[in-house]
Kinemage of the C-alpha trace (Angstrom):
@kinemage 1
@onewidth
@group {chain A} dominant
@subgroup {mainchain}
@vectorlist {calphas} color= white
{ca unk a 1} P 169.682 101.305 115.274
{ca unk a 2} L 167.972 97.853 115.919
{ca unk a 3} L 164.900 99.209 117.051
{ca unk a 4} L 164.803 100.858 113.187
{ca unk a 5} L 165.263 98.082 111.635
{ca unk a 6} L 162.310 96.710 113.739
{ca unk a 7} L 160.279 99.063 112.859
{ca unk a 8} L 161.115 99.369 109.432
{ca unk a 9} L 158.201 98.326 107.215
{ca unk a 10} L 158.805 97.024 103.686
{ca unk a 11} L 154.862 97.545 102.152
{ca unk a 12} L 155.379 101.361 104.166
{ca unk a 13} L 158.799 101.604 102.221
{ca unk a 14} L 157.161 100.689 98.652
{ca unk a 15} L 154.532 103.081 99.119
{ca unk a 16} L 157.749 105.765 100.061
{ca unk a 17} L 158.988 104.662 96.631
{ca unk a 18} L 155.952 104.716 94.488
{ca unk a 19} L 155.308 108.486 96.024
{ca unk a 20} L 158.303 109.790 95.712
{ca unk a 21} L 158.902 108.232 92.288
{ca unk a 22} L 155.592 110.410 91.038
{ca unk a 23} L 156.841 113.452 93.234
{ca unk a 24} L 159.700 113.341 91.367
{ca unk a 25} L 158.550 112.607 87.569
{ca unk a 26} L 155.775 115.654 88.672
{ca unk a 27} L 159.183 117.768 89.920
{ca unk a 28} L 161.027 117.106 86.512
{ca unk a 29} L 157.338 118.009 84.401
{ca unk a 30} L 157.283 121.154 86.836
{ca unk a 31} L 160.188 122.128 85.358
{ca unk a 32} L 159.978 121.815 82.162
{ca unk a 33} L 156.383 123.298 82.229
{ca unk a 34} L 157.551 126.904 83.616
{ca unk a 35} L 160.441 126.641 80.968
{ca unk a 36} L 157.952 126.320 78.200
{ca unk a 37} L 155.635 128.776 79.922
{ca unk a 38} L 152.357 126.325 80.634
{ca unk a 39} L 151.349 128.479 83.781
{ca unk a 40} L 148.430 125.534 84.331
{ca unk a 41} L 150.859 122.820 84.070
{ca unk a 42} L 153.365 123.867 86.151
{ca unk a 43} L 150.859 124.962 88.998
{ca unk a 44} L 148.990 122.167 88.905
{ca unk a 45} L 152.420 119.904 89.005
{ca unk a 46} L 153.746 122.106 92.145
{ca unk a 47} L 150.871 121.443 93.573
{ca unk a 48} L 150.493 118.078 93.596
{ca unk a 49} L 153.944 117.624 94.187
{ca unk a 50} L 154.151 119.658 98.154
{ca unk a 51} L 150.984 118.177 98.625
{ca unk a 52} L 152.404 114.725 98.239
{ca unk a 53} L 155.916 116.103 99.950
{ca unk a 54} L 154.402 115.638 103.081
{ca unk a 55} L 153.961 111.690 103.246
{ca unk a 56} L 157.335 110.872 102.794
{ca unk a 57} L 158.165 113.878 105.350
{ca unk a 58} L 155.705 112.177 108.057
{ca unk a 59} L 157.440 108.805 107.542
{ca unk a 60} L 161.125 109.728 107.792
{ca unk a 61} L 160.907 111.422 110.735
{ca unk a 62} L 160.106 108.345 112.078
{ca unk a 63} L 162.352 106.163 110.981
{ca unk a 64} L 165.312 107.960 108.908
{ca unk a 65} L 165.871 104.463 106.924
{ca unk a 66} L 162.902 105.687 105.242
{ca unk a 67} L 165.081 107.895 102.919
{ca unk a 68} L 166.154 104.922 101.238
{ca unk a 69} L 163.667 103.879 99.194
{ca unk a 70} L 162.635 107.714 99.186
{ca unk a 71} L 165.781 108.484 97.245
{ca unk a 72} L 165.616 105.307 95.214
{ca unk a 73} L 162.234 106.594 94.081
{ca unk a 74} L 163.004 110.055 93.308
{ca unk a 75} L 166.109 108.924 91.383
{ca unk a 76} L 163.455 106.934 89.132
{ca unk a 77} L 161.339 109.470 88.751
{ca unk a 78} L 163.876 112.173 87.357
{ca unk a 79} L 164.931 109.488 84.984
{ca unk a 80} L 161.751 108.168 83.744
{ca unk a 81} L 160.385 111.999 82.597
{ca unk a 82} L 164.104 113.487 81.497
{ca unk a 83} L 164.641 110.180 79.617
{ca unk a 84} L 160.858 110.415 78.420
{ca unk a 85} L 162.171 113.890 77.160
{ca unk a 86} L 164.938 113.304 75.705
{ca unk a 87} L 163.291 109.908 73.268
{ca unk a 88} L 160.399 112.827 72.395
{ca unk a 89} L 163.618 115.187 70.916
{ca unk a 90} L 165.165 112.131 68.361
């Protein structure tokens, strides 16, 4: 355990963050792109989405404390596009 907290680097973990924060705000505008049937939208969002899948993947492997700030992130994310949403609707 010591030797991942050693290795554990806090500019790496932001970057985990920032990622998965977009990977999941792209997720949550995947989904609501096939709902509304916006084929371009939604492909476009899935793909930039796996394609950005595996840097988190790469790190945590690593160094599990990684998933963290990965969930952190992807917490945000959700949030930040169903809140978005949800303001749009009032």
């Amino acid at each position: 355990m010591e030797s991942l907290v050693q290795d554990f680097n806090f500019i790496l973990a932001t970057g985990i963050f920032a990622v998965y924060l977009v990977i999941d705000a792209l997720y949550a505008y995947y989904t609501l792109s096939v709902t509304k049937h916006h084929a371009f939208a939604a492909a476009t969002s899935g793909f930039a989405m796996h394609f950005l899948l595996a840097f988190g993947v790469i790190n945590y492997v690593g160094n599990y404390l990684y998933v963290i700030p990965l969930a952190l992130g992807s917490w945000v994310g959700t949030y930040v596009i169903v809140r978005r949403e949800s303001l749009k609707k009032l």
